[in-house]
Biopython code that builds the backbone (N, CA, C, O; Angstrom):
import numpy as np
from Bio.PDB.StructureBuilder import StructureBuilder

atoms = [
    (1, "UNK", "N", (-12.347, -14.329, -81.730)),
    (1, "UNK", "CA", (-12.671, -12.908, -81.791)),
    (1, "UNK", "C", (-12.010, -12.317, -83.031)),
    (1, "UNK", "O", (-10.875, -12.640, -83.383)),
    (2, "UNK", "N", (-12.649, -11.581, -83.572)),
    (2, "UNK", "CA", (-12.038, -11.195, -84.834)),
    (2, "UNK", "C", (-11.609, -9.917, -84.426)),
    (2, "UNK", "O", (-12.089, -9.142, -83.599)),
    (3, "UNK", "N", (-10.203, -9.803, -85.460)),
    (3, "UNK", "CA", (-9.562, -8.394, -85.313)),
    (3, "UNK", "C", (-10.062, -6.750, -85.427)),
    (3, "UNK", "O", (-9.618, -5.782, -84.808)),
    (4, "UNK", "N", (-10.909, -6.796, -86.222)),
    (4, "UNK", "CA", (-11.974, -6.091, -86.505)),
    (4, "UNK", "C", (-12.748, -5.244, -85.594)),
    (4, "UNK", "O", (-13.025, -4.057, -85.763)),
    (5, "UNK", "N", (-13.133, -6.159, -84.392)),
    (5, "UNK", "CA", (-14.664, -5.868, -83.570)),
    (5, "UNK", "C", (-13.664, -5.581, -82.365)),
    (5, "UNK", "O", (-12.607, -6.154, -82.102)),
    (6, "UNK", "N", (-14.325, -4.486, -81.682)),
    (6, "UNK", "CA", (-14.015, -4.104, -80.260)),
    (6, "UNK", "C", (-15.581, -4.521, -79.511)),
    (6, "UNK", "O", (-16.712, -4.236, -79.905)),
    (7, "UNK", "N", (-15.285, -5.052, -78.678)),
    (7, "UNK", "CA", (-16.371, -4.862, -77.190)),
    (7, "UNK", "C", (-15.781, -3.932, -75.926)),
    (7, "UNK", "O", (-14.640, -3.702, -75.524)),
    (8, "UNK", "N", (-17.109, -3.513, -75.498)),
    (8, "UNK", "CA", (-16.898, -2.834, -74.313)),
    (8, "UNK", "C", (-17.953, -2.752, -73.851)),
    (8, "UNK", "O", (-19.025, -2.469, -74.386)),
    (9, "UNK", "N", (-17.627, -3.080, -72.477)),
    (9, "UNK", "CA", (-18.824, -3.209, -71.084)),
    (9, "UNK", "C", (-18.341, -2.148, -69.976)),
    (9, "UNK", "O", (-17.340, -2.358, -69.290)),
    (10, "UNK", "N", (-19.378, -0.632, -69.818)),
    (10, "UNK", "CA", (-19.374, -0.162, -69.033)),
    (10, "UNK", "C", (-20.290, 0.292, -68.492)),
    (10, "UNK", "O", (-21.211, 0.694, -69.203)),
    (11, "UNK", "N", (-20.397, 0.406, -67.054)),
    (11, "UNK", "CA", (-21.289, 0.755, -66.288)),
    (11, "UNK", "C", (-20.928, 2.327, -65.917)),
    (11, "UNK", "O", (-19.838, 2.875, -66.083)),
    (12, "UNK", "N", (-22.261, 2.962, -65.315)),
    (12, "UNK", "CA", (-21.976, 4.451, -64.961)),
    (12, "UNK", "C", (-21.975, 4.713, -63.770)),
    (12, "UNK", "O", (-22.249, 3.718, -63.099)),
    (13, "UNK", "N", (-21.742, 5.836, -63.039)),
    (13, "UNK", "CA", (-21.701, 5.855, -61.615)),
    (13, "UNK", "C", (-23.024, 6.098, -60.845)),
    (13, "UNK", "O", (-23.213, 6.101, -59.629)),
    (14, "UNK", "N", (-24.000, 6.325, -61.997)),
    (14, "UNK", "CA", (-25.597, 6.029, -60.945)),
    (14, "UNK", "C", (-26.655, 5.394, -61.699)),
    (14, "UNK", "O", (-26.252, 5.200, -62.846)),
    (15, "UNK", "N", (-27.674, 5.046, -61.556)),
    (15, "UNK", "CA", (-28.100, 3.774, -62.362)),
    (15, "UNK", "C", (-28.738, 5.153, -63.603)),
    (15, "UNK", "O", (-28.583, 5.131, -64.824)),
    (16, "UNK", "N", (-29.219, 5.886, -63.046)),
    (16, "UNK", "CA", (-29.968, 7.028, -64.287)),
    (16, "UNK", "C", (-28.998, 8.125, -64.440)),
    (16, "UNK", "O", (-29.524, 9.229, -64.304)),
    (17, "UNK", "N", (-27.860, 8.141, -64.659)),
    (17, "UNK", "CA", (-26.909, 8.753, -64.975)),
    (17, "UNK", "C", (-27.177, 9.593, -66.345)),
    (17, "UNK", "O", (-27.121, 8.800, -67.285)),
    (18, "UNK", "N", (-27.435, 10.861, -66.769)),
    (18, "UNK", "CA", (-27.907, 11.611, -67.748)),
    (18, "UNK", "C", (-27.288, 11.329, -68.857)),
    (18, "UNK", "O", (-27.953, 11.099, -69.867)),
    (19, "UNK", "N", (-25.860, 11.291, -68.881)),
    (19, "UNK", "CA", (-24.915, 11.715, -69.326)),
    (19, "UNK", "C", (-24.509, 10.110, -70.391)),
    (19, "UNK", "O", (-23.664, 9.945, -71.270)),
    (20, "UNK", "N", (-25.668, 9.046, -69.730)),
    (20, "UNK", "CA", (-25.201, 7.563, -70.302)),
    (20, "UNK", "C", (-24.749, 7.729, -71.732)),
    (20, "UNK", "O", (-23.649, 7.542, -72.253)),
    (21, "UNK", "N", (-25.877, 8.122, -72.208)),
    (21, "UNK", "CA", (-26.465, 8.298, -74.013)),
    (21, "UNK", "C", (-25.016, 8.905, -74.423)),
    (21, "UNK", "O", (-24.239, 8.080, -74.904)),
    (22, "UNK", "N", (-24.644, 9.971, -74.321)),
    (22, "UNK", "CA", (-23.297, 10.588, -74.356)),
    (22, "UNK", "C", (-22.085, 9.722, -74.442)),
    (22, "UNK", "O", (-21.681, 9.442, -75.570)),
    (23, "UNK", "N", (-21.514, 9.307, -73.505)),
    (23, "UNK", "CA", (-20.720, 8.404, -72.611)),
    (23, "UNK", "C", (-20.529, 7.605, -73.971)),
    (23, "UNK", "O", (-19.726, 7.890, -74.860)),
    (24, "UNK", "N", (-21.290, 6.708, -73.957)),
    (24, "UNK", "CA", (-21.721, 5.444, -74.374)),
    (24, "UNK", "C", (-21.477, 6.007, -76.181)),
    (24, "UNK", "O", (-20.818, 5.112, -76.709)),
    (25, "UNK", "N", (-21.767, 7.089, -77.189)),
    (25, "UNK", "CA", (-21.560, 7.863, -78.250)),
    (25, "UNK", "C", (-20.185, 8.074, -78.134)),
    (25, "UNK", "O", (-19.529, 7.828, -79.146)),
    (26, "UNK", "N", (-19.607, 8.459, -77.175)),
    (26, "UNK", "CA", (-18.136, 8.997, -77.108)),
    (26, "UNK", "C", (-17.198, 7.685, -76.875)),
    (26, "UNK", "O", (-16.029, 7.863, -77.217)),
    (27, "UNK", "N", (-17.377, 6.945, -76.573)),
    (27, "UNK", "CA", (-16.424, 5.495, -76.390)),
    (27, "UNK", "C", (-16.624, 5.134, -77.939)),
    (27, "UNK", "O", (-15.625, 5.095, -78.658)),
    (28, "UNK", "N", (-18.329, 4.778, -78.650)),
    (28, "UNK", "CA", (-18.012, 3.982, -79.705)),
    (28, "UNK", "C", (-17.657, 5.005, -80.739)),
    (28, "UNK", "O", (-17.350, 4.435, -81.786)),
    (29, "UNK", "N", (-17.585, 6.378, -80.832)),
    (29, "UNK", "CA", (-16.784, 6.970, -81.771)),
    (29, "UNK", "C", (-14.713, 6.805, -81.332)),
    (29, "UNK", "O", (-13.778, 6.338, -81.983)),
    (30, "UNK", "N", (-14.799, 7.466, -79.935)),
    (30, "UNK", "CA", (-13.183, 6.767, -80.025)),
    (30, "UNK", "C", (-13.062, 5.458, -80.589)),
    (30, "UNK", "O", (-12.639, 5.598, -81.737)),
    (31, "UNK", "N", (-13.227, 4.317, -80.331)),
    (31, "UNK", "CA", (-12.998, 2.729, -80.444)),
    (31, "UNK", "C", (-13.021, 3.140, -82.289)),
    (31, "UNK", "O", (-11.992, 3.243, -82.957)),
    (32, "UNK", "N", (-14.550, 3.339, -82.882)),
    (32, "UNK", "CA", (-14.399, 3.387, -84.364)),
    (32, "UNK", "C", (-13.354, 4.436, -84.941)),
    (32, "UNK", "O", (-13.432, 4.709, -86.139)),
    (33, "UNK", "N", (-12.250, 5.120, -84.052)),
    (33, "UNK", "CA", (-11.200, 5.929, -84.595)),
    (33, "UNK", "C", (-9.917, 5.191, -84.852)),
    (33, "UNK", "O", (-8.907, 5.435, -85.511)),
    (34, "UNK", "N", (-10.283, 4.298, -84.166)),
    (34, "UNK", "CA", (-8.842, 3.281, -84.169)),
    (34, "UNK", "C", (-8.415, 2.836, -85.225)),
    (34, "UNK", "O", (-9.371, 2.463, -85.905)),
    (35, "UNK", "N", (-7.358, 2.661, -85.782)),
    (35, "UNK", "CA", (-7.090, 2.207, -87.409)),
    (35, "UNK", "C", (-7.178, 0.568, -87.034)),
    (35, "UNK", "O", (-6.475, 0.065, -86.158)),
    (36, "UNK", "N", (-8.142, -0.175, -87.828)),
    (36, "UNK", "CA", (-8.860, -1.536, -87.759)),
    (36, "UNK", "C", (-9.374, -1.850, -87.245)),
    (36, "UNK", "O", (-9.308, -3.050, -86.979)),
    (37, "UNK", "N", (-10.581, -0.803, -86.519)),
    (37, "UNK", "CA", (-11.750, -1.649, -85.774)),
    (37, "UNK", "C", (-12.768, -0.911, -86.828)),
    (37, "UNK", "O", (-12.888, 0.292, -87.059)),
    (38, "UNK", "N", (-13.496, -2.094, -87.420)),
    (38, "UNK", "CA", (-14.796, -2.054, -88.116)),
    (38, "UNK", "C", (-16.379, -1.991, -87.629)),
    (38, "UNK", "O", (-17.359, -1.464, -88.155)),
    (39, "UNK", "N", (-16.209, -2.797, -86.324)),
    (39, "UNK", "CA", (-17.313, -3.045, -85.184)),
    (39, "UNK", "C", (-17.273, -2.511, -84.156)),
    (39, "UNK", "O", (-16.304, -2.895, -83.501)),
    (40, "UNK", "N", (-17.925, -1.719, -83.623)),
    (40, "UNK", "CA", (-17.862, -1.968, -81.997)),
    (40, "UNK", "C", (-19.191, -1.526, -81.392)),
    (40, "UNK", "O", (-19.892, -0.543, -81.632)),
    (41, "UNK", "N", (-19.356, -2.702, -80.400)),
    (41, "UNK", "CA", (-19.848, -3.221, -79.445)),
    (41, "UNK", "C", (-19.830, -2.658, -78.037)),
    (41, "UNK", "O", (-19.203, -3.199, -77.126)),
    (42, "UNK", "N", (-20.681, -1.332, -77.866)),
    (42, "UNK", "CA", (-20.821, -1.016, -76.349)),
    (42, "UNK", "C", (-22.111, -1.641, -75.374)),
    (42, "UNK", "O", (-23.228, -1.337, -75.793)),
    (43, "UNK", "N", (-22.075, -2.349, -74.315)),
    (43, "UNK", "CA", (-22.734, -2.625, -73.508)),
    (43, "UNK", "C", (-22.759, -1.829, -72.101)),
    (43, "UNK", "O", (-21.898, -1.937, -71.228)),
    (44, "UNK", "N", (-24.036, -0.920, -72.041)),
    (44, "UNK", "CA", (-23.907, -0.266, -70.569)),
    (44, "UNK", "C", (-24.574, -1.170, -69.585)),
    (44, "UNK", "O", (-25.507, -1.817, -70.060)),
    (45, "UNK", "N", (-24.245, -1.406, -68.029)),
    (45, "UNK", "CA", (-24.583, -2.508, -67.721)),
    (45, "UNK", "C", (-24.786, -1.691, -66.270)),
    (45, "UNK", "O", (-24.219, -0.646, -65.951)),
    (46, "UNK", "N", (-25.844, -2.533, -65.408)),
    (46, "UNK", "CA", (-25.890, -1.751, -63.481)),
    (46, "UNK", "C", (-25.115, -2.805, -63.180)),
    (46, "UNK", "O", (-24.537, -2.126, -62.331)),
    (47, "UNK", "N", (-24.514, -3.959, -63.087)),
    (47, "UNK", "CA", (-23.816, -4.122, -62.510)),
    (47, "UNK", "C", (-22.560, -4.629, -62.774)),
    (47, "UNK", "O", (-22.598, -5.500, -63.644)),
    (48, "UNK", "N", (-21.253, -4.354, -62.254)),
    (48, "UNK", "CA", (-21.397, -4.613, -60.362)),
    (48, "UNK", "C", (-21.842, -3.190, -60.497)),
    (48, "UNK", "O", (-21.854, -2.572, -61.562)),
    (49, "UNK", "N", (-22.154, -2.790, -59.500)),
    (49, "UNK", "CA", (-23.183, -1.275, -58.968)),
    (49, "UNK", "C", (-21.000, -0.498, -59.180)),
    (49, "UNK", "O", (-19.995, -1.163, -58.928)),
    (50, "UNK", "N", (-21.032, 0.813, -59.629)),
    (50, "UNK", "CA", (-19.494, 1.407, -59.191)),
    (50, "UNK", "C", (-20.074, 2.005, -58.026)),
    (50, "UNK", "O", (-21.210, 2.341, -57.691)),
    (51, "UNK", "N", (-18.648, 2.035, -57.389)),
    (51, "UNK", "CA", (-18.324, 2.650, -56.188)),
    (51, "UNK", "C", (-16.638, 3.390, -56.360)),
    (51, "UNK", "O", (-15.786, 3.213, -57.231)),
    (52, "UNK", "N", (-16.639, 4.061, -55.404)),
    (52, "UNK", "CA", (-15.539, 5.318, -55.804)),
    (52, "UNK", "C", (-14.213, 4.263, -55.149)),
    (52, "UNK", "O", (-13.261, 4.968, -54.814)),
    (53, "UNK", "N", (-13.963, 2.734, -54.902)),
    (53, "UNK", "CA", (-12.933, 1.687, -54.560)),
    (53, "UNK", "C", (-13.247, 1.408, -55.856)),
    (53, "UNK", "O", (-12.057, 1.672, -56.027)),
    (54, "UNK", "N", (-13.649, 1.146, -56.906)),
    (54, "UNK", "CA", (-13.191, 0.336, -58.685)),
    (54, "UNK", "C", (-12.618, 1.395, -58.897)),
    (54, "UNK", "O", (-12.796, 1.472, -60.112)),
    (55, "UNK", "N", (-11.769, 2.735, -58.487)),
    (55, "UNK", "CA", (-11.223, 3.754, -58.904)),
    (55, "UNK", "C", (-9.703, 3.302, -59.234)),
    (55, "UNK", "O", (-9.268, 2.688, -58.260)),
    (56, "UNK", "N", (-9.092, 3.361, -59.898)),
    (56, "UNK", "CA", (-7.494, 3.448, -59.369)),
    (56, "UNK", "C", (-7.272, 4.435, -58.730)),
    (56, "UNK", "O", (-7.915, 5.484, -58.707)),
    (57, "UNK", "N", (-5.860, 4.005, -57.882)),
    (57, "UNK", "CA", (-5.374, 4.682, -57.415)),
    (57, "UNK", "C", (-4.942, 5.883, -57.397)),
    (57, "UNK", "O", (-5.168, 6.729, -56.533)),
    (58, "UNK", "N", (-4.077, 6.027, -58.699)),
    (58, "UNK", "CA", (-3.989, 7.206, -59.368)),
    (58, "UNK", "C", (-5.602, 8.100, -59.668)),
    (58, "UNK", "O", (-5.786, 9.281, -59.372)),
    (59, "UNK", "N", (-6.485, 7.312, -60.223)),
    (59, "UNK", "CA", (-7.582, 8.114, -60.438)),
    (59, "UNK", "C", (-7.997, 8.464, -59.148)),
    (59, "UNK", "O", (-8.049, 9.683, -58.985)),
    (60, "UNK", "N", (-8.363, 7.669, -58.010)),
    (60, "UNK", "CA", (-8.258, 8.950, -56.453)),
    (60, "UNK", "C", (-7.500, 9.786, -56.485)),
    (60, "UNK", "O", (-7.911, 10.945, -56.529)),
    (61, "UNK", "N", (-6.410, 9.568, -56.476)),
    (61, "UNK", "CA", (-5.594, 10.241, -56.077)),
    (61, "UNK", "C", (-5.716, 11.326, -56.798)),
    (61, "UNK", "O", (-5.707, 12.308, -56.055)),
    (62, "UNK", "N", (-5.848, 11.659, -58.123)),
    (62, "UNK", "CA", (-6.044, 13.122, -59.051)),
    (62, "UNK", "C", (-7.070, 13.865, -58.614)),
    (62, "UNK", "O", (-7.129, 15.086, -58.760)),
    (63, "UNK", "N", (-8.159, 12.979, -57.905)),
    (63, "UNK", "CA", (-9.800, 13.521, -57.298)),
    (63, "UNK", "C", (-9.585, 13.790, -56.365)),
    (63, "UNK", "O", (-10.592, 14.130, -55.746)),
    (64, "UNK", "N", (-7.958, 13.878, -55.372)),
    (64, "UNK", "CA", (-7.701, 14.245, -54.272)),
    (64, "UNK", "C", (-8.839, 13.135, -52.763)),
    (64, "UNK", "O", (-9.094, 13.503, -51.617)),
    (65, "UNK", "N", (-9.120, 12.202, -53.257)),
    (65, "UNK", "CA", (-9.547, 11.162, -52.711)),
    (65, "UNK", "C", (-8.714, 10.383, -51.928)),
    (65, "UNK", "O", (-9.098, 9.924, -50.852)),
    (66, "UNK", "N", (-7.717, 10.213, -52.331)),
    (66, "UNK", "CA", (-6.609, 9.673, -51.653)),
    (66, "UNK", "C", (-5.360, 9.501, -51.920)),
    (66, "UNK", "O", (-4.617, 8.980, -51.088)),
]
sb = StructureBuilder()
sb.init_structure("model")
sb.init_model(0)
sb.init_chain("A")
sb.init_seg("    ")
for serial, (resi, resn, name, xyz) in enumerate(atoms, 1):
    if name == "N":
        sb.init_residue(resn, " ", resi, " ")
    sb.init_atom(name, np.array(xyz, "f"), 0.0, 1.0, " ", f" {name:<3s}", serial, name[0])
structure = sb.get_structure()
């Protein structure tokens, strides 16, 4: 893997999620802010399907989830 290139694989929380196109613009502008990433590589993907358990803990817990 070269030092250069970031990948990233994320899925959204509904398969037609509006907001993908966005999402998906806002990760590969952060990642290309990074001092030495030249590439990056977003993959939006359905699966595994999310569910509100791939949450951390902490992230429930701020959503008052648990």
């Amino acid at each position: 893997m070269r030092d250069d290139y970031a990948r990233v694989t994320m899925g959204m929380t509904s398969p037609g999620c509006p907001a993908a196109d966005m999402l998906e613009a806002d990760v590969r502008k952060a990642l290309g802010a990074v001092e030495g990433v030249e590439t990056v590589d977003v993959e939006v993907v359905d699966e595994p399907a999310w569910t509100p358990a791939r949450m951390s803990p902490a992230g429930r817990a701020r959503l008052g989830m648990g």
